[in-house]
Backbone bond lengths (Angstrom), bond angles and torsions (degrees), N, CA, C in turn:
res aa  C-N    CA-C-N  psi(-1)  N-CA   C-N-CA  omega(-1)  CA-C   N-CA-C  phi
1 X - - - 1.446 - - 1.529 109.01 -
2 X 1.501 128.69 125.20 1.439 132.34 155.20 0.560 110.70 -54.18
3 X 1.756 120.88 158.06 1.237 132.70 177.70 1.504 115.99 -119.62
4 X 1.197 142.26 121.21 1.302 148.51 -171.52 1.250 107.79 -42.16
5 X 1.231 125.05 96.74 1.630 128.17 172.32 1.860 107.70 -76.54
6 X 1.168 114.88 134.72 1.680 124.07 -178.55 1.633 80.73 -125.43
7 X 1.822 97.88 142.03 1.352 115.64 163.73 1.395 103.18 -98.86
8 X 1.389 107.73 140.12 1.782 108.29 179.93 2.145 91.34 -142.01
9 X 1.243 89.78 170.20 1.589 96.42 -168.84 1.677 104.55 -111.59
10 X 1.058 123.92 78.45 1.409 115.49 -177.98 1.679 113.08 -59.56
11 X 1.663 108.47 125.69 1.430 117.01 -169.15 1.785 93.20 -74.99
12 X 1.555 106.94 124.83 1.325 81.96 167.49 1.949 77.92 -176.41
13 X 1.339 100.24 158.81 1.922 109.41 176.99 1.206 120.56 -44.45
14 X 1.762 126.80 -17.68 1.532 139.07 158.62 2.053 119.83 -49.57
15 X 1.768 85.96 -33.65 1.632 74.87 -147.88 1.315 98.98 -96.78
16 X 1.274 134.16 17.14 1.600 146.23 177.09 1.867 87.49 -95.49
17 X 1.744 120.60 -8.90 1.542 95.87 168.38 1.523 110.66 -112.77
18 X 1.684 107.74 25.86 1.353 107.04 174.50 1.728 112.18 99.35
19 X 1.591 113.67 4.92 1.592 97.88 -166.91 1.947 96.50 -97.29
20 X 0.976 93.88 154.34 1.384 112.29 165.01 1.237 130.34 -167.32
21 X 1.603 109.06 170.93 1.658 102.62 -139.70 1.336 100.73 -148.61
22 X 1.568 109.65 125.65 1.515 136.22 165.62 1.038 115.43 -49.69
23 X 1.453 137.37 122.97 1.225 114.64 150.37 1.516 102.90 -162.97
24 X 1.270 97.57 179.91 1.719 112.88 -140.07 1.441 91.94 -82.87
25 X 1.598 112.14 171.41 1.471 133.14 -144.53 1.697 86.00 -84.87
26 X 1.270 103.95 -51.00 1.742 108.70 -170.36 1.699 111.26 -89.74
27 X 1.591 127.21 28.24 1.478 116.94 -158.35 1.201 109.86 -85.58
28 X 1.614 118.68 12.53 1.227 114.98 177.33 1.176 117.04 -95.13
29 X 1.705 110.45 -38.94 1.274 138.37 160.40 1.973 116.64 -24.89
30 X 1.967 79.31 -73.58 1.537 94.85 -166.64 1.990 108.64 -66.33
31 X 1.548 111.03 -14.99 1.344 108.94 -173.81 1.596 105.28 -80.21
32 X 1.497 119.56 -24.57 1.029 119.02 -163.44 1.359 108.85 -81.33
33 X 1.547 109.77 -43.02 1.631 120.71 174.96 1.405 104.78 -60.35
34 X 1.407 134.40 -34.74 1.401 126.91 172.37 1.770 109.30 -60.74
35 X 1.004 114.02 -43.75 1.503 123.34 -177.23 1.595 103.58 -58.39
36 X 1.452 115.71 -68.57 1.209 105.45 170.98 1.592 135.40 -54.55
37 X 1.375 114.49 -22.40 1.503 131.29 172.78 1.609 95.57 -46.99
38 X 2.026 107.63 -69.97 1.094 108.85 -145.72 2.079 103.73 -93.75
39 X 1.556 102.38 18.10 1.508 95.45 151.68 1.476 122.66 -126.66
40 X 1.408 107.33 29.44 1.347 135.52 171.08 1.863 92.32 -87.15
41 X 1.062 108.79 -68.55 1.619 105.89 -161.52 1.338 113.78 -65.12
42 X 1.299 121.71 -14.78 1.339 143.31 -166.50 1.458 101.00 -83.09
43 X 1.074 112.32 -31.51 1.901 118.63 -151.47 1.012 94.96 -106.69
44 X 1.951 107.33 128.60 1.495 126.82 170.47 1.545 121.89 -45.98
45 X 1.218 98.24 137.58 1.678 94.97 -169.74 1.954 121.82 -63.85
46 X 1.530 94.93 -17.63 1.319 116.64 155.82 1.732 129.83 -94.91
47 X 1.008 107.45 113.08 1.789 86.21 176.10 1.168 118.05 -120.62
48 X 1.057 89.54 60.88 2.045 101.04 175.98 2.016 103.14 -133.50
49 X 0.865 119.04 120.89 1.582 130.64 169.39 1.738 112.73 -40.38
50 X 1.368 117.91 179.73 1.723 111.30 173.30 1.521 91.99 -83.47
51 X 1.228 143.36 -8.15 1.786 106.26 169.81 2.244 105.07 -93.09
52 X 1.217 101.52 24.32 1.292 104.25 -174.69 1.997 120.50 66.96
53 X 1.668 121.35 -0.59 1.029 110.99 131.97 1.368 163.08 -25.77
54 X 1.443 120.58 83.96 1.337 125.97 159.04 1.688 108.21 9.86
55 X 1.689 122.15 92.29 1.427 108.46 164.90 1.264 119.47 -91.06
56 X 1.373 114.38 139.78 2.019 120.80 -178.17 1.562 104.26 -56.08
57 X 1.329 103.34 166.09 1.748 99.02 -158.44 1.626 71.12 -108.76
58 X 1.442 84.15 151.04 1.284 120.96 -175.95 1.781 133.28 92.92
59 X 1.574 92.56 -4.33 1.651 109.30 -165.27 1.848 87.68 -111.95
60 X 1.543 100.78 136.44 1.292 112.51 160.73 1.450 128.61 -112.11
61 X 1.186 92.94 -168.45 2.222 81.62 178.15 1.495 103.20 -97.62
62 X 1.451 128.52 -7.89 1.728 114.35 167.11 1.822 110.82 -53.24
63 X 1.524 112.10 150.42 1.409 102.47 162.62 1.319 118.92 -116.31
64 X 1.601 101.96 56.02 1.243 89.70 157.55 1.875 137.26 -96.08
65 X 1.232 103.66 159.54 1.551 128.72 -159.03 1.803 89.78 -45.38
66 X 1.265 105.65 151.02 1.661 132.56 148.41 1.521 94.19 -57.80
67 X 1.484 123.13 156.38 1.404 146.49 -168.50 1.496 93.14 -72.81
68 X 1.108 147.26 -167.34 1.476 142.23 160.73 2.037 93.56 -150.41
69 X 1.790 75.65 124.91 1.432 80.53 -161.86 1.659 112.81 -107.03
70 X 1.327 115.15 151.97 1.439 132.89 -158.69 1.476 104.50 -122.77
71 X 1.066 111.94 87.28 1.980 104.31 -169.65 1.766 96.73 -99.63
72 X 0.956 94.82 144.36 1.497 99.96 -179.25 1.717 115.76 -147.17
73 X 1.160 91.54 40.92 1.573 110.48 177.52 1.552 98.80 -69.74
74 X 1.017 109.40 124.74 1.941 109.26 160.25 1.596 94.76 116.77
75 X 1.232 120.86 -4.31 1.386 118.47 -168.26 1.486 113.85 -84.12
76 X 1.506 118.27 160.48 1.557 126.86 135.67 1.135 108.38 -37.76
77 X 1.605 127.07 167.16 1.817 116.44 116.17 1.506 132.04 -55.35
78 X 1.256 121.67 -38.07 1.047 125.65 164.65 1.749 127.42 -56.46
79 X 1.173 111.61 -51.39 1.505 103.48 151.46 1.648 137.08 -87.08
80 X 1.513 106.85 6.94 0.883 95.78 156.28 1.858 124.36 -94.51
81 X 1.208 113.23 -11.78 1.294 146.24 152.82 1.617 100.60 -27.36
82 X 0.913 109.52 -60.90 2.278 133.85 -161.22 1.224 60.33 -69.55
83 X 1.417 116.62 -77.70 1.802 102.00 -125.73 1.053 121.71 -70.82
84 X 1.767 122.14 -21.93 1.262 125.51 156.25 1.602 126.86 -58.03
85 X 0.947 114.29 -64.32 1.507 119.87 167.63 1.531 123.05 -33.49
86 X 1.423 104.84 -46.21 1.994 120.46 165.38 1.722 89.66 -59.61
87 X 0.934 116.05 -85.38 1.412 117.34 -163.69 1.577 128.00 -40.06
88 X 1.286 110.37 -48.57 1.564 120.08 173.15 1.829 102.62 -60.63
89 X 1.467 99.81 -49.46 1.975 95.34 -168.92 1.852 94.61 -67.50
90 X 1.168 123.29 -42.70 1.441 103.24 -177.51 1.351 104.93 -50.01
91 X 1.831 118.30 -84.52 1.137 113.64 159.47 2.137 131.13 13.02
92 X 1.529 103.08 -75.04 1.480 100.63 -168.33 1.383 93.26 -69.56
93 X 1.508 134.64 -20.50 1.257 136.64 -153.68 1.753 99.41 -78.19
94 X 1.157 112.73 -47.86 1.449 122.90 174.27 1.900 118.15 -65.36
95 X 1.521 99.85 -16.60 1.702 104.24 176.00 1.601 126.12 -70.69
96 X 1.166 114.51 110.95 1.656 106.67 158.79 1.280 118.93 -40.62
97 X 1.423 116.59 123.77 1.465 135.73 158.67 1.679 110.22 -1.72
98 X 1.078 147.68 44.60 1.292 122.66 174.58 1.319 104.19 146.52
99 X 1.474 103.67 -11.36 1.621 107.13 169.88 1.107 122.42 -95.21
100 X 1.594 140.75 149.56 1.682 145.53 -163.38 1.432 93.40 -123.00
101 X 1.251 91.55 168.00 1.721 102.35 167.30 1.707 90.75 -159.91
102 X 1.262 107.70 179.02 1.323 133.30 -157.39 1.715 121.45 -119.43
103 X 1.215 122.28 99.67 1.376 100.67 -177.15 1.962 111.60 -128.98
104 X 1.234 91.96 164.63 1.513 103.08 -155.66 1.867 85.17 -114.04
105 X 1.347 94.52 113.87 1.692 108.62 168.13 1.322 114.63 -102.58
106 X 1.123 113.79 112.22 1.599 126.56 -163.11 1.957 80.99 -90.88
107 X 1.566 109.67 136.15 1.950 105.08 175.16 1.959 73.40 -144.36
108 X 0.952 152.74 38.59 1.253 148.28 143.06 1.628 101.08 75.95
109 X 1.976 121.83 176.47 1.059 104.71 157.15 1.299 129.32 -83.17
110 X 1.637 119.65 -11.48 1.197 128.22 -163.85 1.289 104.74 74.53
111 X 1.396 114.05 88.27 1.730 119.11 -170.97 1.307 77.68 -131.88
112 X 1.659 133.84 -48.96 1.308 114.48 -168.49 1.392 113.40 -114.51
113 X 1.414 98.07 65.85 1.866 113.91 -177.73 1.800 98.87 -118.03
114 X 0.969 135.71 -8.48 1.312 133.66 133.21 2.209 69.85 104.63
115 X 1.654 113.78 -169.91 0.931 132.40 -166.01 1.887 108.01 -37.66
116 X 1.173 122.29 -57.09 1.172 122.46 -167.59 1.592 124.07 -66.73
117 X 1.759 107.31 -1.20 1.820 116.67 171.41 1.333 98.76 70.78
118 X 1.362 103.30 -170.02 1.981 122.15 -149.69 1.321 92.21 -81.53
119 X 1.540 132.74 91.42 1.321 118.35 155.27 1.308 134.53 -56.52
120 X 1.519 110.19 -36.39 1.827 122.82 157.48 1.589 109.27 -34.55
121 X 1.465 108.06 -78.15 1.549 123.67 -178.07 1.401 105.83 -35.85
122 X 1.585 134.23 -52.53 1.525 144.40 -135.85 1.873 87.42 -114.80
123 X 1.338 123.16 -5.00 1.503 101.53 -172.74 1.617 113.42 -147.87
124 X 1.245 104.76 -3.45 1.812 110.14 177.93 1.212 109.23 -85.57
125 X 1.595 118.64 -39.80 1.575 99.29 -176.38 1.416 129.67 -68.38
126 X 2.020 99.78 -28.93 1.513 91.02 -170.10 2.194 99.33 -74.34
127 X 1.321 115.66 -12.08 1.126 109.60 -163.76 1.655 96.75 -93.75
128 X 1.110 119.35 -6.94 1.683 117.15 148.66 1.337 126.04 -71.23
129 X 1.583 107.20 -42.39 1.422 102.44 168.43 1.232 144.21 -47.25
130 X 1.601 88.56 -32.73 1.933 108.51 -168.06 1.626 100.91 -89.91
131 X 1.888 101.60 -14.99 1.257 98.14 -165.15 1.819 119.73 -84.06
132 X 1.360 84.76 -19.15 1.703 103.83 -165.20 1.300 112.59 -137.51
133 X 1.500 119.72 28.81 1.861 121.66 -161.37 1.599 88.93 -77.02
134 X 1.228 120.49 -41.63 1.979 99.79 -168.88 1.677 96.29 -76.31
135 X 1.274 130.64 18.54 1.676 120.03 168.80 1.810 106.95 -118.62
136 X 1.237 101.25 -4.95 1.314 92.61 -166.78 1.401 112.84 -98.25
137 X 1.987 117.11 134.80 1.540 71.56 -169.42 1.834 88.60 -120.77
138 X 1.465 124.82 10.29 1.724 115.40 166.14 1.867 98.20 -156.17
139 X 1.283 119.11 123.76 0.883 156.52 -176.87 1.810 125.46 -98.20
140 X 1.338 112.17 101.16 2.366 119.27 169.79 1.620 80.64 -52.90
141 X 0.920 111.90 151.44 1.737 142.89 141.51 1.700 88.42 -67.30
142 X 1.709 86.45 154.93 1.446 110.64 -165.51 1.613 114.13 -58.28
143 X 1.419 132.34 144.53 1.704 116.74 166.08 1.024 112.83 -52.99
144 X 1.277 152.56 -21.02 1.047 162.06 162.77 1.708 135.66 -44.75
145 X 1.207 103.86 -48.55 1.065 126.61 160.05 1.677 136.99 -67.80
146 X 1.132 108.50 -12.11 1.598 109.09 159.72 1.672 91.69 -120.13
147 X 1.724 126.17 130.85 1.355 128.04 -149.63 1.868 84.74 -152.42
148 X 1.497 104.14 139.02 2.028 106.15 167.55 2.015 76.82 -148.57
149 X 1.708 80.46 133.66 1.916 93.00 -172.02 1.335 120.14 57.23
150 X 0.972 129.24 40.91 1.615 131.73 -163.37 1.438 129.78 51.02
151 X 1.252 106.45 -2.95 1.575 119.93 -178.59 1.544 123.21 -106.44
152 X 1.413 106.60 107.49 1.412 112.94 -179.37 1.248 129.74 -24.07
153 X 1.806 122.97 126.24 1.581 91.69 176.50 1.412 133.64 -89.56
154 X 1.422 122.86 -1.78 0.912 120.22 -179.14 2.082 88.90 -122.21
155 X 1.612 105.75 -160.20 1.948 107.88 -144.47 1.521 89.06 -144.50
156 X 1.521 109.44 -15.49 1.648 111.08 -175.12 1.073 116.27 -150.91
157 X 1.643 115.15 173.01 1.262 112.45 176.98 1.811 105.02 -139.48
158 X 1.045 109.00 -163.37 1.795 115.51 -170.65 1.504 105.78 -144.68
159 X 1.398 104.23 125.74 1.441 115.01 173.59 1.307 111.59 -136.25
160 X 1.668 117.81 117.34 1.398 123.99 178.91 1.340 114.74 -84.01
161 X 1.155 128.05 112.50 2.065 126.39 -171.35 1.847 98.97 -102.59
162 X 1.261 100.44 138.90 1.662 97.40 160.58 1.321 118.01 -107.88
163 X 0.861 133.08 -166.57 1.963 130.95 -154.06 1.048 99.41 -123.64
């Protein structure tokens, strides 16, 4: 059986370059049941803490750290370059011997980079890579690299360094 496809115009920085998008009669439906599927499998079979407290979904009992984030919206490359490099060496400088942590580099989509697109998104990671490969030990592929209308879909990426 087909399913009734409705065209709708999702408002979003894509569709000022003409894209638009099919989608099915129930896609709100079927996205939501996927969402719940995949935080069904995710979720402890208990959800109560050791004092038997109600735990918030999404929080576990590891303690590990929030991402530590590096936004560099408004930048050059070149200063955003400094500011990463300052930041990561303070950063590893503060790490125990053998311990990593995780950080979330916000380089924007490049919506307001005018004709030439997200140079942040398309040029910080590989110049993190080269910059910090004997600290790094798991690495997002660039924002850049997954693209709908030429515009990145996501603004950041994640690089775990060890000390």
């Amino acid at each position: 059986m087909r399913k009734k496809k409705t065209e709708k115009s999702i408002e979003n920085p894509a569709s000022r370059h003409g894209v638009r998008f099919e989608l099915e009669s129930d896609a709100e439906n079927l996205f939501k049941a996927a969402v719940d599927g995949m935080s069904n499998r995710s979720a402890p079979m208990n959800n109560k803490d050791e004092e038997g407290h109600a735990r918030k979904a999404g929080k576990s009992r590891s303690n590990k750290a929030a991402p530590i984030k590096i936004d560099l919206h408004g930048m050059t490359l070149e200063v955003a370059k400094r500011h990463v490099d300052n930041r990561i060496n303070d950063i590893m400088a503060q790490l125990s011997p053998g311990s990593s942590t995780t950080l979330d580099i916000v380089t924007g989509k490049g919506l307001n980079s005018g004709n030439g697109g997200g140079v942040l998104a398309r040029e910080m990671p590989e110049w993190v890579r080269q910059r910090f490969a004997r600290h790094i030990v798991d690495m997002d592929e660039s924002p850049a690299a997954v693209q709908l209308g030429g515009i990145p879909l996501r603004g950041n990426f994640r690089v775990t360094i060890k000390g």
